[in-house]
C-alpha positions, 0 to 999 in steps of 0.5 A, spaced: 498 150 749 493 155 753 485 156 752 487 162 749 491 161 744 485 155 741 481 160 742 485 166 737 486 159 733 479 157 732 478 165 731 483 166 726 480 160 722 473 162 723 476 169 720 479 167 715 472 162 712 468 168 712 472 174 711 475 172 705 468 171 701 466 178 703 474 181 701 472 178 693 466 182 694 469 188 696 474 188 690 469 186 686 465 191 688 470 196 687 473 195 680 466 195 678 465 202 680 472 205 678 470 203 671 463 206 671 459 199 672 454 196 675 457 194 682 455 187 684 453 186 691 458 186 697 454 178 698 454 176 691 460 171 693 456 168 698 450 167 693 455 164 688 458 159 693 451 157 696 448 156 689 454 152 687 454 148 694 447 146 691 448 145 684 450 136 682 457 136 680 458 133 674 465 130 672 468 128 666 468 120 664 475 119 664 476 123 670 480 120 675 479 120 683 486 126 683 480 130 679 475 130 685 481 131 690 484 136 689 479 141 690 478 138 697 486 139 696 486 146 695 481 149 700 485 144 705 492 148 703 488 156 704 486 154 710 492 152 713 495 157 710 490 161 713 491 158 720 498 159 721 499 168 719 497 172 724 491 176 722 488 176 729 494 174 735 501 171 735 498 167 739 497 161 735 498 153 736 499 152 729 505 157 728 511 153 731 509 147 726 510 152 720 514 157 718 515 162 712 518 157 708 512 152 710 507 157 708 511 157 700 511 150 700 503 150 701 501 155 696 506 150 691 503 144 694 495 147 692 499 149 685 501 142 683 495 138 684 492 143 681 495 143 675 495 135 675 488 135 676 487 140 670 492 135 665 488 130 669 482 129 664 486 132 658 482 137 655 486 143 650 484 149 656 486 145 662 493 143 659 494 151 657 491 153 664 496 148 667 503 150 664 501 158 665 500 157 672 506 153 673 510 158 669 508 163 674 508 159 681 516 157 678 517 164 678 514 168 684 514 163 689 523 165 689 521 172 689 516 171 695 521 168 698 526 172 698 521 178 701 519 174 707 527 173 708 527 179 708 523 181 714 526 174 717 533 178 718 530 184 721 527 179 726 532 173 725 526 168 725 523 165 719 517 164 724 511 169 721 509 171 729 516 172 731 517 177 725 510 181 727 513 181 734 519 184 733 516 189 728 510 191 731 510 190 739 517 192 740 521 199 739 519 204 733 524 203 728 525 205 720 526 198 715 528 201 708 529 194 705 521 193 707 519 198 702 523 195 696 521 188 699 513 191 699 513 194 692 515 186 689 510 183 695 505 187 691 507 184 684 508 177 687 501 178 689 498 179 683 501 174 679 499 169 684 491 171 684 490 172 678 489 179 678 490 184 672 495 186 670 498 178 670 490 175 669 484 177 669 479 173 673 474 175 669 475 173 663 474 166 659 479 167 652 483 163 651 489 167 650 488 170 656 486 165 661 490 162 666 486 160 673 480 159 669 483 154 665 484 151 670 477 150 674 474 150 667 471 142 667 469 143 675 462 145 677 458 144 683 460 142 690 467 141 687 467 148 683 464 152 689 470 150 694 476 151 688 473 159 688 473 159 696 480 156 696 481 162 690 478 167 695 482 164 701 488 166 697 487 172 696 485 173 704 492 170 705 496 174 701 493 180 704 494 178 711 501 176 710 502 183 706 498 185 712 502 182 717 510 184 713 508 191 712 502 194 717 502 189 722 500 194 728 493 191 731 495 185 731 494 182 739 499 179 743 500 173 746 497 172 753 492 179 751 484 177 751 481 185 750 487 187 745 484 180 741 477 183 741 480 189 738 485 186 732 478 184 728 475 191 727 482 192 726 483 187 721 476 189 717 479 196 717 486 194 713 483 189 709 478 194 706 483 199 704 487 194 702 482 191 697 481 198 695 488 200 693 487 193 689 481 195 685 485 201 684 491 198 681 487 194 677 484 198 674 489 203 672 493 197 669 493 194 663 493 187 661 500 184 660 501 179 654 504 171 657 511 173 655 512 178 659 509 175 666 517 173 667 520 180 666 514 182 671 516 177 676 524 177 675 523 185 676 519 182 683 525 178 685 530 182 683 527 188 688 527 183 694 534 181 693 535 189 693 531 188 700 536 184 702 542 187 700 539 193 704 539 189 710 546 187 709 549 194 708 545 197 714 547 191 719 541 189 720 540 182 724 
């Protein structure tokens, strides 16, 4: 383990804390001029969370000791989830400890203690929030699967760092499964944010809501880390879209003036890609409940055709 790699370790992390506040906001920022509103400031999520960290957290009487855990739980699993996609440099000391397949099962870990704490103190909102959040997890989670298999044959590693290797720093060459496999990464994605057309991270109807009901009883300290931990998310799906499908910038091991470089790089891509989210918001409509699982097995059916691709073109 060299100094390097604890330094592009330590820097991605670092990245990640206060990278991802600042994406919300550029998202936000965006949606709200595309519709011809009062855009918030681009620092808005940094008031928000400092104001929360300051605020007394205030926790119903029947709540167990899971209810105050989870949002230690959730913010603990996005930054792993975090720590080990590379946003800056394959050389990280974490990746061999997790794969692909790992990354998954944070995102369910954070997933199910959400949904426990949620039905923990039995309110009417939070068992709601909960079995629609579990309903969506059930069925995206196979769908991100099978796109990040997808680039696994291609790499033929489930490894995030030795897919970006072979994608990015070897020889040119054209994937067709990957456009198949990006366009059901983009609906996953959604779905797994909370973004239109799946949810609306703005709304609090009760028909409508999903990952506001869950984090509807939480306040303060509590409420402020489960709104980092949504903002860590969406950082960590747009990396790790970032590193399937544009992973070019990101430094190789043993390259100290290219990890300079990968940040400004990195910036650059998260700010087009925020803007293609805010537009894809705003161009799409809100979706019922009972049409979310057509929308995710649509997801999960175009990655298995990424799959196939693979198959019948020979590759791995």
């Amino acid at each position: 383990m060299s100094l390097l790699g604890l330094f592009s370790q330590l820097m991605a992390i670092v990245a990640a804390l206060l990278l991802a506040p600042l994406l919300t906001g550029w998202v936000n920022q965006w949606r709200a001029r595309l519709q011809n509103k009062s855009a918030p400031g681009l620092l808005q999520p940094y008031r928000v969370l400092r104001k929360l960290f300051h605020k007394e957290s205030v926790v119903a009487e029947q709540a167990s000791s899971l209810f105050r855990m989870v949002p230690y739980i959730s913010f603990g699993c996005m930054v792993l989830a975090c720590a080990i996609v590379p946003t800056l440099s394959t050389d990280l000391p974490l990746s061999p400890a997790a794969d692909a397949i790992a990354l998954v099962g944070l995102f369910a870990l954070a997933r199910v203690f959400a949904s426990l704490a949620a039905m923990d103190i039995g309110t009417a909102f939070g068992g709601l929030g909960a079995r629609r959040d579990m309903l969506v997890g059930f069925l995206a989670e196979p769908a991100l699967l099978m796109v990040l298999f997808c680039a696994s044959m291609i790499s033929k590693s489930t490894s995030l760092t030795t897919i970006v290797e072979t994608l990015a720093h070897r020889e040119l060459a054209i994937y067709p499964s990957l456009l198949v496999a990006g366009v059901a990464f983009t609906m996953v994605s959604l779905a797994e944010n909370a973004r239109v057309p799946v949810d609306n991270p703005e709304t609090h109807l009760e028909l409508t809501m999903i990952h506001e009901a869950l984090i509807l009883e939480y306040s303060g300290r509590h409420l402020a880390l489960l709104e980092w931990a949504a903002s860590l998310k969406l950082f960590a799906y747009s990396c790790i879209g970032l590193a399937l499908f544009f992973p070019w910038g990101v430094a190789e091991a043993d390259a100290p003036l290219a990890l300079i470089m990968a940040l400004p790089a990195l910036v650059g891509k998260l700010a087009i890609g925020g803007m293609l989210l805010a537009l894809v918001e705003t161009f799409s409509a809100k979706m019922r409940i009972f049409r979310v699982p057509e929308f995710l097995a649509t997801a999960f059916l175009l990655a298995v055709i990424g799959l196939l691709v693979n198959i019948l073109l020979g590759v791995g």
